[in-house]
MIROZA-150323 format. One record per residue (C-alpha): x, y, z; residue number from 1; residue in one letter. Coordinates in pm, 1 decimal, decimal comma. Example, Ala and Ser with C-alpha at 12.3 -4.5 7.8 and 13.67 -1.06 7.14 Angstrom:
2
{px = 1230,0; py = -450,0; pz = 780,0; seq = 1; type = A};
{px = 1367,0; py = -106,0; pz = 714,0; seq = 2; type = S};
//
This chain:
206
{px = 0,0; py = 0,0; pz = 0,0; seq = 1; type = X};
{px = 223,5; py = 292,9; pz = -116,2; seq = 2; type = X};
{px = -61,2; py = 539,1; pz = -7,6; seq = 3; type = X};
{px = 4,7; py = 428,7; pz = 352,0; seq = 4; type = X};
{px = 395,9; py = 449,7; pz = 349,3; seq = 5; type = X};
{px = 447,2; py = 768,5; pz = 220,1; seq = 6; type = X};
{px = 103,6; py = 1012,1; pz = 353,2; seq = 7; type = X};
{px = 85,2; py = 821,4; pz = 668,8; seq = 8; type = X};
{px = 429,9; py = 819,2; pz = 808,3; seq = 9; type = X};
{px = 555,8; py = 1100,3; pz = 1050,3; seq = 10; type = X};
{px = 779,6; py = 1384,1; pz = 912,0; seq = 11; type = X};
{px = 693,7; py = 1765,6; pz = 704,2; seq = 12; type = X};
{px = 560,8; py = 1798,8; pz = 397,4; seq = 13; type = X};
{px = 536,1; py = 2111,1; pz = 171,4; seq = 14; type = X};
{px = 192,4; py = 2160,8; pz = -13,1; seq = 15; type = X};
{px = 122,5; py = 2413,9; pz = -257,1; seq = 16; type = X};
{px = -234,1; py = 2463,5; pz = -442,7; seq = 17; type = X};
{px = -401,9; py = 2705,5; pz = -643,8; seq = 18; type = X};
{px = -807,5; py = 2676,5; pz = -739,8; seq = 19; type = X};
{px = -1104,5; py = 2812,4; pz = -884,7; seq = 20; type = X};
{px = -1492,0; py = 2787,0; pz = -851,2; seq = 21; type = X};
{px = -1751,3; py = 3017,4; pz = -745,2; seq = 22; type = X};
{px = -1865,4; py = 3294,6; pz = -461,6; seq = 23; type = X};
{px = -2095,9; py = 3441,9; pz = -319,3; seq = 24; type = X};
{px = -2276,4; py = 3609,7; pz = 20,8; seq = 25; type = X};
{px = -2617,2; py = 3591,7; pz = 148,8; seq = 26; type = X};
{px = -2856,7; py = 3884,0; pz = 200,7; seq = 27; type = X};
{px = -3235,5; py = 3890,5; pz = 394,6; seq = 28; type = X};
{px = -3353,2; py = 4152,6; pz = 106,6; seq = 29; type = X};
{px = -3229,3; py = 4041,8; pz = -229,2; seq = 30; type = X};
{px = -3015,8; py = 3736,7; pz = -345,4; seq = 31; type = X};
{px = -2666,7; py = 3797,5; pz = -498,7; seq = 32; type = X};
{px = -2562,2; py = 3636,1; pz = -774,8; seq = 33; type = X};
{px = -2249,6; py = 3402,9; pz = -775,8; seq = 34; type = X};
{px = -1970,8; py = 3474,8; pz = -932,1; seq = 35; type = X};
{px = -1582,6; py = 3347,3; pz = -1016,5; seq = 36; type = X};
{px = -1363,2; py = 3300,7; pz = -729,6; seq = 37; type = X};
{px = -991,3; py = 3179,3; pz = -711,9; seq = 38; type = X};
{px = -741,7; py = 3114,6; pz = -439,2; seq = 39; type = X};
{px = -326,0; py = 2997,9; pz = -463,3; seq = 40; type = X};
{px = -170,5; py = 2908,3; pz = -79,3; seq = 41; type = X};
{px = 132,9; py = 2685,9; pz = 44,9; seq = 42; type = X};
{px = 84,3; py = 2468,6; pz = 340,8; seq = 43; type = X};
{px = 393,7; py = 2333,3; pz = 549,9; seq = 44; type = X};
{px = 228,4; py = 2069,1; pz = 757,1; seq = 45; type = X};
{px = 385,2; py = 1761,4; pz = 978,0; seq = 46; type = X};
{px = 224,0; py = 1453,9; pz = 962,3; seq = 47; type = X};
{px = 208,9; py = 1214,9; pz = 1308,3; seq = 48; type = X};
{px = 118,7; py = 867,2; pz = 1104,3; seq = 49; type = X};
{px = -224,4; py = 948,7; pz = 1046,0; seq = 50; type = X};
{px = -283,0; py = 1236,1; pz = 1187,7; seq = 51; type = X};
{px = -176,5; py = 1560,7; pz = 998,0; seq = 52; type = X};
{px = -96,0; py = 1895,8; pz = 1117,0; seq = 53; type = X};
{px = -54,1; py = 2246,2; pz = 888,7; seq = 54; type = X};
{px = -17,5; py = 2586,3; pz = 882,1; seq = 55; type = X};
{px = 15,9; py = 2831,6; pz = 524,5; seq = 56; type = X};
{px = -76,2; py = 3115,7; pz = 363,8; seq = 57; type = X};
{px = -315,7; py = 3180,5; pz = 73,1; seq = 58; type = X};
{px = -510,6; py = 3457,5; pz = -115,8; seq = 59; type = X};
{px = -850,7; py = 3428,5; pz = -167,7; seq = 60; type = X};
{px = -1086,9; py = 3595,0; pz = -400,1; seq = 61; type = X};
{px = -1428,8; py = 3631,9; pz = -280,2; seq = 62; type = X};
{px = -1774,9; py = 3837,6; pz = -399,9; seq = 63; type = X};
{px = -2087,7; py = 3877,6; pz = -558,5; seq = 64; type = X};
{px = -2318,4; py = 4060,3; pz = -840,0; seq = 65; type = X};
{px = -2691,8; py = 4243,4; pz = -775,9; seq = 66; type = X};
{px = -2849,5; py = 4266,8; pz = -1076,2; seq = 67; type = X};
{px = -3110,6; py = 4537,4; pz = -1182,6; seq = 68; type = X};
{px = -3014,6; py = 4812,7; pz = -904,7; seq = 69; type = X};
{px = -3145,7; py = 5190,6; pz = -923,6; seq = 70; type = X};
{px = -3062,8; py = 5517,7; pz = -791,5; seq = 71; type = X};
{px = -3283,2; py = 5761,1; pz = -639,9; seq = 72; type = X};
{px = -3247,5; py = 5949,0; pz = -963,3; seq = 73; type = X};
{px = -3318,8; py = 5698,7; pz = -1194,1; seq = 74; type = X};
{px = -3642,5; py = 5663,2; pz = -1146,7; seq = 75; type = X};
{px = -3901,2; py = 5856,0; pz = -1310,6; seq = 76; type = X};
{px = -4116,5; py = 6044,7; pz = -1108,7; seq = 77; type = X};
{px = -4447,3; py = 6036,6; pz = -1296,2; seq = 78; type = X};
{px = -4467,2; py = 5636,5; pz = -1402,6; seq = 79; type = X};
{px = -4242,4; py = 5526,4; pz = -1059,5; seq = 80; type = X};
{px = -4029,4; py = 5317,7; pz = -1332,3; seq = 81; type = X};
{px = -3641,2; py = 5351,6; pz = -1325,5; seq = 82; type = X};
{px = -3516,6; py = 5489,9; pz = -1616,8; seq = 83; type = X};
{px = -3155,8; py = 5381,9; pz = -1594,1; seq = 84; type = X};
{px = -3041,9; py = 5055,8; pz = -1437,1; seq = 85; type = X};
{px = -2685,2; py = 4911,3; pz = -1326,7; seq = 86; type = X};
{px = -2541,4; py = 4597,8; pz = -1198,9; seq = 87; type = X};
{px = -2324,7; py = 4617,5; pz = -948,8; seq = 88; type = X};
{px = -1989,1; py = 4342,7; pz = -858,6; seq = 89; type = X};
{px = -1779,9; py = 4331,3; pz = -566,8; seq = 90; type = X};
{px = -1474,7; py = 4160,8; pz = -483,2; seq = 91; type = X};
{px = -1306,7; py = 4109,3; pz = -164,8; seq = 92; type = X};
{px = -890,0; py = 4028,4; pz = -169,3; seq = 93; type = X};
{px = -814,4; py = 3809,8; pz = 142,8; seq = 94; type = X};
{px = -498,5; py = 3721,2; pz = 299,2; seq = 95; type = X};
{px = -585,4; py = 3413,3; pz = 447,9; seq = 96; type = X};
{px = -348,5; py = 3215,8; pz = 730,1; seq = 97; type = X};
{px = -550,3; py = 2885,2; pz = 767,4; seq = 98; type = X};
{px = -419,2; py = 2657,1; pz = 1062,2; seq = 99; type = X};
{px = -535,5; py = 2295,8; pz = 947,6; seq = 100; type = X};
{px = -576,7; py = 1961,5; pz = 1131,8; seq = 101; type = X};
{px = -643,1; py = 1685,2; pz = 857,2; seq = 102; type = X};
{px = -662,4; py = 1263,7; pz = 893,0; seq = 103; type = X};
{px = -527,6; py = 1031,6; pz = 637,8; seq = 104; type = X};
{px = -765,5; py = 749,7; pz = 498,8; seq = 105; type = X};
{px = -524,6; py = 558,6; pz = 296,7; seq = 106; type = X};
{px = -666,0; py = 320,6; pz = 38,0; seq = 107; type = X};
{px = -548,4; py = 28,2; pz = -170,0; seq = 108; type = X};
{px = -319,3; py = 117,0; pz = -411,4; seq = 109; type = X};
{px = -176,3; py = 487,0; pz = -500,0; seq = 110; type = X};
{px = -444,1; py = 661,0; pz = -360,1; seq = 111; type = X};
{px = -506,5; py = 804,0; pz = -35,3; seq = 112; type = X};
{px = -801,4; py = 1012,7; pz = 129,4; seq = 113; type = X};
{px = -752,8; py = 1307,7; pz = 355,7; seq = 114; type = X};
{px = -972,7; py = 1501,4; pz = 524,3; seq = 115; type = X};
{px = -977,1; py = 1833,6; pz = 658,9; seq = 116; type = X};
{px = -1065,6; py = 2161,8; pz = 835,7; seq = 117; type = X};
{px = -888,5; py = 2527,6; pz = 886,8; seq = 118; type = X};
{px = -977,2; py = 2815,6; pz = 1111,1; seq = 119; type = X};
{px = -808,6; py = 3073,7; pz = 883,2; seq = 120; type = X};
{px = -762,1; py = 3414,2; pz = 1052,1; seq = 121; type = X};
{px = -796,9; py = 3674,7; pz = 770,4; seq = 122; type = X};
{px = -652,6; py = 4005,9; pz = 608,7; seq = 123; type = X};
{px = -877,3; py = 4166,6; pz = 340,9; seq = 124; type = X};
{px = -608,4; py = 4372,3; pz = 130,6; seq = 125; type = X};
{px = -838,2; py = 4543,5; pz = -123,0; seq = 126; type = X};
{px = -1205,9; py = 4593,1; pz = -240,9; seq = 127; type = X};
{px = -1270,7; py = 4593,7; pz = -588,2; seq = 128; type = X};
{px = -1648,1; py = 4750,4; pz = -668,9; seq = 129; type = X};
{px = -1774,7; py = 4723,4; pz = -1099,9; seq = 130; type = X};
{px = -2076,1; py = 4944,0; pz = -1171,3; seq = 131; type = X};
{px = -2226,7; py = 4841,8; pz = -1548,8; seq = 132; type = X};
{px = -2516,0; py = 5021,5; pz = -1613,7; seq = 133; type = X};
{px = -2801,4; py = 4991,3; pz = -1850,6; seq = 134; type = X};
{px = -2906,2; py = 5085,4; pz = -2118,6; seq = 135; type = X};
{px = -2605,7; py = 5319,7; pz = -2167,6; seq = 136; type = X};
{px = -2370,9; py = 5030,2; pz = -2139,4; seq = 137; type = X};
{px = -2121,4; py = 5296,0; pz = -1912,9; seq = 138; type = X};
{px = -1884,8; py = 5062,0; pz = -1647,6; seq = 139; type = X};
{px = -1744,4; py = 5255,5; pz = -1350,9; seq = 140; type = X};
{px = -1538,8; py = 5067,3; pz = -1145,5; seq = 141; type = X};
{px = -1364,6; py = 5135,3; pz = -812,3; seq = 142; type = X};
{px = -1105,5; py = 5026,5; pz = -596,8; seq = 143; type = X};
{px = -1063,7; py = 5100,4; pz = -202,9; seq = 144; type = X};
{px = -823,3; py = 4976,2; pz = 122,7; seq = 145; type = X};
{px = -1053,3; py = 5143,7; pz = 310,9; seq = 146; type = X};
{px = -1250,5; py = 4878,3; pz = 465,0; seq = 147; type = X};
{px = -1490,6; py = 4811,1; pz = 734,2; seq = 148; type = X};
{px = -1360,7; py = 4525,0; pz = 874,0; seq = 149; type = X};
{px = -1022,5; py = 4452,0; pz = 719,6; seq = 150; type = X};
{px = -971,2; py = 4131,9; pz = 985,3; seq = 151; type = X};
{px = -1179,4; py = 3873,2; pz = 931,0; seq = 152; type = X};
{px = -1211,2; py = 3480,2; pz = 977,4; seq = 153; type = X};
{px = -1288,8; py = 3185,7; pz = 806,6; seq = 154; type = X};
{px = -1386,4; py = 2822,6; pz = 830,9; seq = 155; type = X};
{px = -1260,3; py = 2582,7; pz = 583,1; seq = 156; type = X};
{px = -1314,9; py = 2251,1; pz = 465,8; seq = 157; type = X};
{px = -1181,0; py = 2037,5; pz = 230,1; seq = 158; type = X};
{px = -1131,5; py = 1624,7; pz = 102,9; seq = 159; type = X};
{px = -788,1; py = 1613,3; pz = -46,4; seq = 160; type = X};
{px = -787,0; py = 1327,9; pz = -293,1; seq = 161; type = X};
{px = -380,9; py = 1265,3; pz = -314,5; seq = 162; type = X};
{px = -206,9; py = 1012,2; pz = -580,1; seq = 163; type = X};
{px = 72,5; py = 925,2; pz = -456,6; seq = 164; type = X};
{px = 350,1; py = 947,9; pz = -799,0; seq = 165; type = X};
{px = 696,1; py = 831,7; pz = -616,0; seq = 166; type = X};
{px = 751,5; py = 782,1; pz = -206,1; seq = 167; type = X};
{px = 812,2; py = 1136,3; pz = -193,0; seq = 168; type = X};
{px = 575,2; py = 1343,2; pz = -407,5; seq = 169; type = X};
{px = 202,6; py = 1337,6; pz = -514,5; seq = 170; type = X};
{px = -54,5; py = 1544,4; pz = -665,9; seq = 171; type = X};
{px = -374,4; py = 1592,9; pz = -535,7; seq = 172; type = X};
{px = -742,8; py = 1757,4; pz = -610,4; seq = 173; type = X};
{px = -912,3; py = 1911,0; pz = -354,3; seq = 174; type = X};
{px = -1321,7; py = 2023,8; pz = -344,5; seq = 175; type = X};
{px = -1295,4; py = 2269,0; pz = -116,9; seq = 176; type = X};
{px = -1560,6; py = 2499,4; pz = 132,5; seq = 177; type = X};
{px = -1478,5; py = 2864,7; pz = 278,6; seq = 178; type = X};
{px = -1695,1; py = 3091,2; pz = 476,9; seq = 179; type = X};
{px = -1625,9; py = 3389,4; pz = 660,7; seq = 180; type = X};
{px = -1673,7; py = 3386,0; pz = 1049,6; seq = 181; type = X};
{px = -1803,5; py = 3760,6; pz = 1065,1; seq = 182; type = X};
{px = -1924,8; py = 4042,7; pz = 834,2; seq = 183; type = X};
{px = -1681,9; py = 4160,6; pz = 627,6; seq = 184; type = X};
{px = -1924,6; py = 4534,7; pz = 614,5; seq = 185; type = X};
{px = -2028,5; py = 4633,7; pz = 891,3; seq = 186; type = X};
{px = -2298,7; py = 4847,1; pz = 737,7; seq = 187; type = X};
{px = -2476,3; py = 4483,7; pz = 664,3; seq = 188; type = X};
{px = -2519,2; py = 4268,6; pz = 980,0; seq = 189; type = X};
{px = -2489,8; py = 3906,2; pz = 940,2; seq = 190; type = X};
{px = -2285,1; py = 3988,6; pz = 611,2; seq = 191; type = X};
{px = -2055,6; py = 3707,2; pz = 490,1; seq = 192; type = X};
{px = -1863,1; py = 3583,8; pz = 210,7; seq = 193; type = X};
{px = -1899,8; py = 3209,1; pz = 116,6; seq = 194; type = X};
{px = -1675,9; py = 3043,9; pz = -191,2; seq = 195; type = X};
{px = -1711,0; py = 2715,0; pz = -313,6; seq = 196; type = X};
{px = -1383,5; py = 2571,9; pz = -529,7; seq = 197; type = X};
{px = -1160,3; py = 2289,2; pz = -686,1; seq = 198; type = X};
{px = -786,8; py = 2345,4; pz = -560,2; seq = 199; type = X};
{px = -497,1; py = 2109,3; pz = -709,2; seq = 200; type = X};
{px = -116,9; py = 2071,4; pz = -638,2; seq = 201; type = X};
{px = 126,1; py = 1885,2; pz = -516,8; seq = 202; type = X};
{px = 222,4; py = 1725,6; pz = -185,0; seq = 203; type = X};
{px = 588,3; py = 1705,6; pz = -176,3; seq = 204; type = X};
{px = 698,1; py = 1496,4; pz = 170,5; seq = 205; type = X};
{px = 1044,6; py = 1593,3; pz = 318,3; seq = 206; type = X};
//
């Protein structure tokens, strides 16, 4: 069982990822739409036999779209219509430094199973704002450090399918679950980001 001699022996191993997949939040007075979202981290973790310990770094790109929106303005006064419509998209830049406990399920063969969670203390670096509007078809878009709540946390949670290439290295897929502890505006209680993506890389064992 190579699976079992090389991900479920002690010593460090090195893992660096990148992924893609979709984000969004949730709202009480509208839904958001989802969006792309991508993340690319390194995790230096030590491995007890089974058990599997890690710390890294990663960026994370999280957000949504409202569709249809209307100023004040745009509205006209006699018919109560708007007039002029715009879509807005948000994206949130996270520095993300997730602290990871995982458990190896080896299998028969190359393959092994693993399991596992991350409280990820956050940094949100930027906030990126797109307003398209319609029918004119203008696009304004915006860009701002200034942010409510620049620390933030998140929960993550992930099934790391590894094949295991030599006794040192293997390369893995990884559906993986964020979500964001605490509101990321404060202006909108209960405000937080979700993302929802497929990370790969490799596993490299010291």
């Amino acid at each position: 069982m190579c699976s079992v001699s090389t991900f479920a022996q002690k010593g460090f191993f090195i893992k660096p990822n990148i992924g893609s997949g979709i984000t969004s939040t949730r709202m009480l007075t509208t839904t958001p739409r989802k969006i792309h979202g991508t993340t690319a981290g390194i995790q230096l973790g030590y491995s007890f036999s089974r058990l599997r310990l890690g710390i890294g770094a990663a960026i994370l790109n999280t957000g949504f779209c409202l569709k249809n929106l209307a100023f004040e303005s745009g509205y006209n006064p006699q018919t109560g219509t708007a007039t002029e419509t715009f879509d807005y998209t948000t994206r949130f830049n996270d520095l993300l430094i997730p602290i990871s406990v995982g458990f190896t399920i080896p299998t028969r063969g190359k393959l092994a199973i693993i399991p596992e969670v991350s409280f990820a203390p956050s940094f949100t670096l930027r906030n990126t704002s797109k307003f398209e509007y319609q029918p004119s078809g203008d696009i304004t878009r915006n860009t701002t450090t200034h942010i409510a709540n620049r620390f933030t946390t998140f929960g993550i949670a992930s099934v790391n399918l590894v094949y295991n290439i030599t006794p040192h290295i293997g390369i893995f897929l990884s559906p993986t679950y964020y979500r964001s502890f605490n509101n990321v505006l404060k202006a909108r209680p209960g405000f937080t980001m979700y993302a929802i993506t497929a990370n790969a890389g490799v596993i490299w064992k010291l």
